[in-house]
Structure formats: structure tokens, C-alpha cells
RODO-2510 file (C-alpha; in nm, 4 decimals, decimal comma):
residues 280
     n   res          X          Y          Z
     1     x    17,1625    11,4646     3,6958
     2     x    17,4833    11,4212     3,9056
     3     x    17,3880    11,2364     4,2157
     4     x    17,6330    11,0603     4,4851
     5     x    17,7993    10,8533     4,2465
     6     x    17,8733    11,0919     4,0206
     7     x    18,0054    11,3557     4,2416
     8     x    18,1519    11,0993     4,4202
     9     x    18,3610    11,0476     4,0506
    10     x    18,4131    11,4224     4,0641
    11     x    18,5699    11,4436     4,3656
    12     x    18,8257    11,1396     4,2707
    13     x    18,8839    11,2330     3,9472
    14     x    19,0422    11,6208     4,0573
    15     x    19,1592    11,5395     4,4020
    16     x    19,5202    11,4288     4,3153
    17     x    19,5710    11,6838     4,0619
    18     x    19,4420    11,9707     4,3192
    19     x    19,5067    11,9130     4,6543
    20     x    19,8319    12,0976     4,7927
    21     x    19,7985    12,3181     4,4795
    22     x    19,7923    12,6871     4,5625
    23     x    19,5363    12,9158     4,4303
    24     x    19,6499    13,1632     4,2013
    25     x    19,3652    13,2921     4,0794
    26     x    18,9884    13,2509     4,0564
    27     x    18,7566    13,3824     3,7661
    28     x    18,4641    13,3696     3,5699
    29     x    18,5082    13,2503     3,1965
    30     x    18,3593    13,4267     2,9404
    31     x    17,9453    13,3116     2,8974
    32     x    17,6309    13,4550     2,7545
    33     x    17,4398    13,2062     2,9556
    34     x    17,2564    13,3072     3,2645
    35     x    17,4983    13,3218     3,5275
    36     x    17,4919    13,0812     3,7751
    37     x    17,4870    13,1757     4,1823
    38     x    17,8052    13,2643     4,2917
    39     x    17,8537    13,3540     4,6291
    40     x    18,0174    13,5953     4,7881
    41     x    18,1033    13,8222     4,4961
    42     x    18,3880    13,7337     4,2814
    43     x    18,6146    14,0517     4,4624
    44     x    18,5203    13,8899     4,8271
    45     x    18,6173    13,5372     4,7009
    46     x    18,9579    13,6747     4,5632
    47     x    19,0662    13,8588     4,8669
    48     x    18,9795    13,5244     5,0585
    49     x    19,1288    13,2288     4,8449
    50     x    19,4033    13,4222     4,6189
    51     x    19,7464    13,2471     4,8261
    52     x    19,5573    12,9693     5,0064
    53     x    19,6478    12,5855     4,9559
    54     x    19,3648    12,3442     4,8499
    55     x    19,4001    12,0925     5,1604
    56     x    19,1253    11,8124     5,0759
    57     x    18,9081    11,7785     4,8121
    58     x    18,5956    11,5538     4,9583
    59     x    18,2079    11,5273     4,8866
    60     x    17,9313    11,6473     5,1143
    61     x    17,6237    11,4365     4,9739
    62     x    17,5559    11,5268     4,6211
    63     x    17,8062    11,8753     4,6915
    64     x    18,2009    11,8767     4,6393
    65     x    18,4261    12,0296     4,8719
    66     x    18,7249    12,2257     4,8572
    67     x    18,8808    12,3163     5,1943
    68     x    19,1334    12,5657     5,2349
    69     x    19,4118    12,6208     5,4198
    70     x    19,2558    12,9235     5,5563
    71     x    18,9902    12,7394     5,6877
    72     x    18,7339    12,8610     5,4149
    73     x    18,5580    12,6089     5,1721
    74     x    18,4542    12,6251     4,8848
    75     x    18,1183    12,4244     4,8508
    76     x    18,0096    12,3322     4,4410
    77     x    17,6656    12,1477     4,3890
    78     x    17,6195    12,0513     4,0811
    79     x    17,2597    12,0014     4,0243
    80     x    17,1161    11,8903     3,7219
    81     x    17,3871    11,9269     3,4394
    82     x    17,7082    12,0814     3,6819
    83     x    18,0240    11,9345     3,6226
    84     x    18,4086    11,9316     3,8138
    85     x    18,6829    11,9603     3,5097
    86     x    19,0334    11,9663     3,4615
    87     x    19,0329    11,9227     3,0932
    88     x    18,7917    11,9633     2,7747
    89     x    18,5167    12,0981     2,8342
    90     x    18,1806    11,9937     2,6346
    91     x    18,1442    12,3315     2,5096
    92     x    18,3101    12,6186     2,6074
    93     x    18,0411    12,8343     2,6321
    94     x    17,8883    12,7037     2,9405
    95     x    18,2318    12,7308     3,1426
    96     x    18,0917    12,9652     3,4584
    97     x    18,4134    12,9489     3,7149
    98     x    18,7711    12,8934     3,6783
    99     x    19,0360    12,7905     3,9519
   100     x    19,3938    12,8808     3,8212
   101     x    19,6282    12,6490     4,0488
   102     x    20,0259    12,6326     4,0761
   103     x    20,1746    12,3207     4,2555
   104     x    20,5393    12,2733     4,2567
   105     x    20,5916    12,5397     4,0189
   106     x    20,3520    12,3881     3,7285
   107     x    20,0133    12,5788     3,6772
   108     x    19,6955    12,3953     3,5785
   109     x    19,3493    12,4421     3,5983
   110     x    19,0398    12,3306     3,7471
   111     x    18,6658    12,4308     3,5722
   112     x    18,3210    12,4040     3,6955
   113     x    18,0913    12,4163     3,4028
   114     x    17,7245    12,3678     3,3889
   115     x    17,5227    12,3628     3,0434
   116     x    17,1918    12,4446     3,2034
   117     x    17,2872    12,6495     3,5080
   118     x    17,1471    12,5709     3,8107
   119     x    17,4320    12,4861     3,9704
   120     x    17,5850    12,7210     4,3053
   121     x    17,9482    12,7716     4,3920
   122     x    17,9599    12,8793     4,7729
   123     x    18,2319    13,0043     4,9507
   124     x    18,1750    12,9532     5,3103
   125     x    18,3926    13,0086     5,6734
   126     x    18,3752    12,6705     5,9241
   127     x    18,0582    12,7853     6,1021
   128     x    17,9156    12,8940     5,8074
   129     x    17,9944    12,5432     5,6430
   130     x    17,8488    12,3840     5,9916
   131     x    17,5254    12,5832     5,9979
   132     x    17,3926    12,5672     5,6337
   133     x    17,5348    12,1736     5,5870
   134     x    17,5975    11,9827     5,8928
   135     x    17,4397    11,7487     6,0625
   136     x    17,1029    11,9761     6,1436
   137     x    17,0992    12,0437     5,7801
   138     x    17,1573    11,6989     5,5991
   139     x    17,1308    11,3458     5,6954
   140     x    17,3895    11,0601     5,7312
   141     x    17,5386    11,0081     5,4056
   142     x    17,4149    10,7073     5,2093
   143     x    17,7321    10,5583     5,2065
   144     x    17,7168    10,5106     5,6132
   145     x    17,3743    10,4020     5,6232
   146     x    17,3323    10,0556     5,7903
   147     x    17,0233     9,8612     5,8877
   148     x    16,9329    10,0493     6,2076
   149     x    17,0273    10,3918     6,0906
   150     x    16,7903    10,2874     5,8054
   151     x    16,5161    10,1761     6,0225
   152     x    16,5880    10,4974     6,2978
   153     x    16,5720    10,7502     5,9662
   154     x    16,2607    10,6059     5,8195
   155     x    16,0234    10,5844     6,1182
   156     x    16,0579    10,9876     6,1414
   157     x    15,7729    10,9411     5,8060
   158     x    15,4686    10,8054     5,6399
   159     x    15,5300    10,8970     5,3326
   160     x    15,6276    10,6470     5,0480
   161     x    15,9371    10,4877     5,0526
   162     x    16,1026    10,6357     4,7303
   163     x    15,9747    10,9803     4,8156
   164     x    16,1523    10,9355     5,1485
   165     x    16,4702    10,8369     5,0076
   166     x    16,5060    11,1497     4,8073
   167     x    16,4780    11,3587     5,1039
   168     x    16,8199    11,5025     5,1928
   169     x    16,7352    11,5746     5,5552
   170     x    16,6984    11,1515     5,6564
   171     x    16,9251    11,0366     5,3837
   172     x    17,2781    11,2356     5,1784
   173     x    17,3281    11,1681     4,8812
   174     x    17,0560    10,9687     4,6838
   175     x    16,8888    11,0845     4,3905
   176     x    16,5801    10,9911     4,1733
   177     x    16,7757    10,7330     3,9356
   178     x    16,9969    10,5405     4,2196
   179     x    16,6835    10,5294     4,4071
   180     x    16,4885    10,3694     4,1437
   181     x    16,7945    10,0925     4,0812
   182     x    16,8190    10,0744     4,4770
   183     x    16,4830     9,9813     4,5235
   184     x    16,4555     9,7528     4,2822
   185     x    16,7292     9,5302     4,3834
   186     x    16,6165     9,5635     4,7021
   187     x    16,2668     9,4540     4,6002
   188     x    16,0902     9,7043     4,7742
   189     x    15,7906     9,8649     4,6739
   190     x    15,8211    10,2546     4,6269
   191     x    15,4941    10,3005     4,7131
   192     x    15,5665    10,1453     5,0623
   193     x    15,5294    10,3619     5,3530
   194     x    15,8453    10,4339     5,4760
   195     x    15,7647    10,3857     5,8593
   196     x    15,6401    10,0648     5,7876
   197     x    15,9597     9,9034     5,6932
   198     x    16,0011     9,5503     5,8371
   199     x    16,3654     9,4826     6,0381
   200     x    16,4628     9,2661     5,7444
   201     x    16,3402     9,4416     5,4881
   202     x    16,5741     9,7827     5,5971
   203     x    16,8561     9,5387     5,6002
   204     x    16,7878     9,4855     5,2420
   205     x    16,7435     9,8073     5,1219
   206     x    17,1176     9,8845     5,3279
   207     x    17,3127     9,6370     5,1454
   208     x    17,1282     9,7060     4,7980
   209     x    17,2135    10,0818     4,8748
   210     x    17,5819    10,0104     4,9031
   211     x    17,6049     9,7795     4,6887
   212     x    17,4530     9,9876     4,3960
   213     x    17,6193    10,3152     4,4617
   214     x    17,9522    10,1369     4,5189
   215     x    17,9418     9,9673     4,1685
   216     x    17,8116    10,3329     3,9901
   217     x    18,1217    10,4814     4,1364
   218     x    18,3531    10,1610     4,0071
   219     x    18,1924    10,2416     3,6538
   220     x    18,2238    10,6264     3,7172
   221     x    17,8608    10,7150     3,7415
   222     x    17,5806    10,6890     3,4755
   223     x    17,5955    10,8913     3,1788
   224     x    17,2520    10,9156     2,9947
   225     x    17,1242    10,9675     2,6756
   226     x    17,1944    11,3571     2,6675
   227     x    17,5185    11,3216     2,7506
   228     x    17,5492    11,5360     3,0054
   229     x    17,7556    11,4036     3,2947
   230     x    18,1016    11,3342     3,2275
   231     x    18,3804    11,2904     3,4565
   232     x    18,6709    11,5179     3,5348
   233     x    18,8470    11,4029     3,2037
   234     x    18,5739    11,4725     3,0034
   235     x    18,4839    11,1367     2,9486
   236     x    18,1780    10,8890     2,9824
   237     x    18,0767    10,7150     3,2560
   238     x    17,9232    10,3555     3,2319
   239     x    17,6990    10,2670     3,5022
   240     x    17,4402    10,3236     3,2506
   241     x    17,5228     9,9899     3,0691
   242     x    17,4691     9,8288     3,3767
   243     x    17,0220     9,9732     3,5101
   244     x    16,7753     9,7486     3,5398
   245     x    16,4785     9,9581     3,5325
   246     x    16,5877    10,3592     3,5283
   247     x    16,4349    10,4437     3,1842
   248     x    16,3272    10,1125     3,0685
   249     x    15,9315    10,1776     3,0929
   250     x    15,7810     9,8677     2,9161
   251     x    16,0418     9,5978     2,8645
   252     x    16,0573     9,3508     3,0475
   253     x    16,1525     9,2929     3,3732
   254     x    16,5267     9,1411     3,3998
   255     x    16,4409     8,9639     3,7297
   256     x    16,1135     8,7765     3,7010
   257     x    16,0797     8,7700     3,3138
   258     x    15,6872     8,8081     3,4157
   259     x    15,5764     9,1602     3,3591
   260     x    15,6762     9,4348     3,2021
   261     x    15,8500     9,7576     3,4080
   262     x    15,6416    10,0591     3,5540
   263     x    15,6267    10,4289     3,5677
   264     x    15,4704    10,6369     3,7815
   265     x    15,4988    10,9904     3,9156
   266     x    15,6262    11,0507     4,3112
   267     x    15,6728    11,3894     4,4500
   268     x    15,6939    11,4832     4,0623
   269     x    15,9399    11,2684     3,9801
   270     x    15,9756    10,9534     3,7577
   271     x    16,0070    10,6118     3,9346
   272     x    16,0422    10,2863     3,7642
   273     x    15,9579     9,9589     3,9261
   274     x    15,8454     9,5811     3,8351
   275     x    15,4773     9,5455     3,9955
   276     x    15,5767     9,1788     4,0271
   277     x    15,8833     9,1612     4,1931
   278     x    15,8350     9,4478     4,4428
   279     x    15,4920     9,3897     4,5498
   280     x    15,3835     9,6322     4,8174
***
């Protein structure tokens, strides 16, 4: 489930405890679980991290990033159920990779762990990093959208508008529930066609885009029913308290009070909407 916000969390929650730490050693816990993509090979990795500092920790849409002092990052996506740790794992027997750090002669740790295990851990040079995630690869992030970038991004397709938000090459970063809260504050139709976006109406979905995934990272991203996502402390996050329409099929709209909210299938995904208030 971890989209922007959540990552975003990640990447806040570890980066003071791990940046100018120097990696010690890297390996792969214990687990009976199917083991997640991991590449290179653990040996390659080791020769290439084992003495390097950690020099930022930042996020690259819904990926975090480790950059080296060698120049080499390290690129984790999460995916569905992935998680950045530094204490307390949910279970220990979905722990797939383990940093061992040392910063001014304390050691600590940093975990990825991933219940279902579809996350990836790549370890990548600069052009490497450049080539499978820059700019050719990935849209602007969501963060740095504005109006016209909205409107520019949009008019490359027909499709509907909520499908077209959750593709990674016009827009970084957005995933099925944000886009779902987005558009609804926006009140936009997600059955829109993108391209046909009005000047005023991208300026609305820019500033309900900010302002949404803003706030989810304030309350540390939405953790769900399953209880899956949790930040780097192991703890909830609370954005949930705070949807409108993610998950609420049949109650009643918050806004208009005048029908009850929608679910329908995009792309094969689950998108929840007030017919009312965002009328096509």
C-alpha cells in the first residue's frame, strides 16, 4: 500500500539516524518466505557498499533512496506491504534485508521488511540510477506539480482522469488511495478524460494534490485496516482518521450530505467517488 506519503514518512523517519553512518555490513535475515528481488547478488552488493558512508537518504516517487559515498545507490520500493525500519519489526519472519551501520562509534541497524514480498532492493551506479529512473523513466514528482505542469502532463492522454493519475510516467508518486481522496476534494470526476481538463479545473486538482499529500505526510501516512504500513518506529500512521471516501462505499457523502459514495473499477483498481459532487 505505501504510496508517496508513506514513503515519504519512511524516508524522514530513518534519515537522521542513517545518514553519515558507515556501512558495516549488509545481509539477509533469516525467512522461509519467498525471497524478495535483490539485485546484484548479495556478494556483489558487499564488495560495493561494505566501508561506504550513507550520504542522503531521499525518495524517488513511491522508491527510497540511499546514496553512497561511492556514488552507488541503493534504490528500495516498497510495493504493496514493504516497509523502512529501524526498530520492531511486525513479525520477524518477514525481515528480507538488513543494513548493519556504525556512526561515531555506536552500531545500529536499519531493516527492510515486507510481509507479502513484492518489494525490490536495487543497487544501482549513477547512470544506472539515471537510465532505469530519471526523467525518461518517471514523471515530475507529485509534490512539484503545478497547474501548467498539470495541464502539459495530461493532454499527452484520453484516458480517464484517475487512470491517468496512477500512471508513473506523467505523474511520481500517486497511488490508487491518494488519488481517490485527491479527486474528490478536487471535485473532479474520475471518469473525466484527462485531456479534457479545463485551465481551472487543473488548478484545482494542483492545490487539492498538495494539499492532501502534504497533510498524509503531517499524519505519517494512512494505515488501514490490515495494518500493514507502519512507520520507521513501528508505529501507526493516522491519515486514515482523516478519508473522505477511500473505503467508505455507501455512506454518505461528507460534502453534499445528498448521495451516498461510489465504487467502481478503473484499470482494475478500486475508485471511490460522490456521483453528486464530482459530476463529470
Amino acid at each position: 500500500m505505501p504510496e508517496l506519503p508513506e514513503v515519504e514518512t519512511m524516508v524522514r523517519g530513518i534519515r537522521d539516524s542513517v545518514v553519515g553512518s558507515t556501512v558495516t555490513a549488509v545481509t539477509l535475515p533469516k525467512c522461509s518466505r519467498k525471497p524478495i528481488s535483490i539485485i546484484p547478488g548479495l556478494n556483489n552488493i558487499r564488495k560495493r557498499v561494505i566501508g561506504t558512508t550513507i550520504d542522503s537518504v531521499d525518495r524517488r516517487a513511491k522508491r527510497v533512496k540511499l546514496t553512497l559515498s561511492s556514488g552507488d545507490l541503493f534504490v528500495i520500493e516498497p510495493r504493496m506491504t514493504g516497509l523502512m525500519l529501524l526498530s520492531d519489526a511486525p513479525t520477524q519472519d518477514h525481515l528480507r534485508f538488513q543494513w548493519s551501520l556504525a556512526q561515531k562509534n555506536e552500531s545500529h541497524d536499519l531493516w527492510f521488511w515486507d510481509r507479502r514480498g513484492l518489494g525490490t532492493i536495487r543497487l544501482y551506479t549513477a547512470q544506472e540510477y539515471s537510465e532505469q529512473l530519471g526523467p525518461k523513466k518517471l514523471g515530475p514528482d507529485a509534490l512539484e506539480m503545478t497547474p501548467k505542469l498539470w495541464r502539459d502532463q495530461l493532454q499527452k492522454t484520453s484516458r480517464p482522469l484517475k487512470v491517468a493519475m496512477l500512471d508513473q510516467k506523467l505523474v511520481a508518486g500517486i497511488g490508487n488511495l491518494y488519488a481517490s481522496e485527491i479527486l474528490f476534494r478536487a471535485k473532479l470526476s474520475p471518469q473525466k478524460s484527462a485531456n479534457q481538463l479545463s485551465s481551472a479545473e487543473c488548478t484545482r486538482l494542483s492545490n487539492s494534490t498538495l494539499s492532501i499529500l502534504k497533510k498524509a505526510i503531517q499524519y505519517e501516512g494512512s494505515t488501514l485496516s490490515d495494518g500493514t504500513y507502519r512507520n520507521a518506529l513501528n508505529r501507526d500512521g493516522s491519515y486514515q482518521n482523516e478519508h473522505r471516501v477511500y473505503m467508505k462505499k455507501d455512506t454518505l457523502c461528507p460534502r453534499c450530505h445528498s448521495s451516498e459514495i461510489q465504487r467502481i473499477v478503473q484499470a482494475q483498481r478500486s475508485t471511490f467517488f460522490c456521483p453528486i459532487c464530482q459530476l463529470q
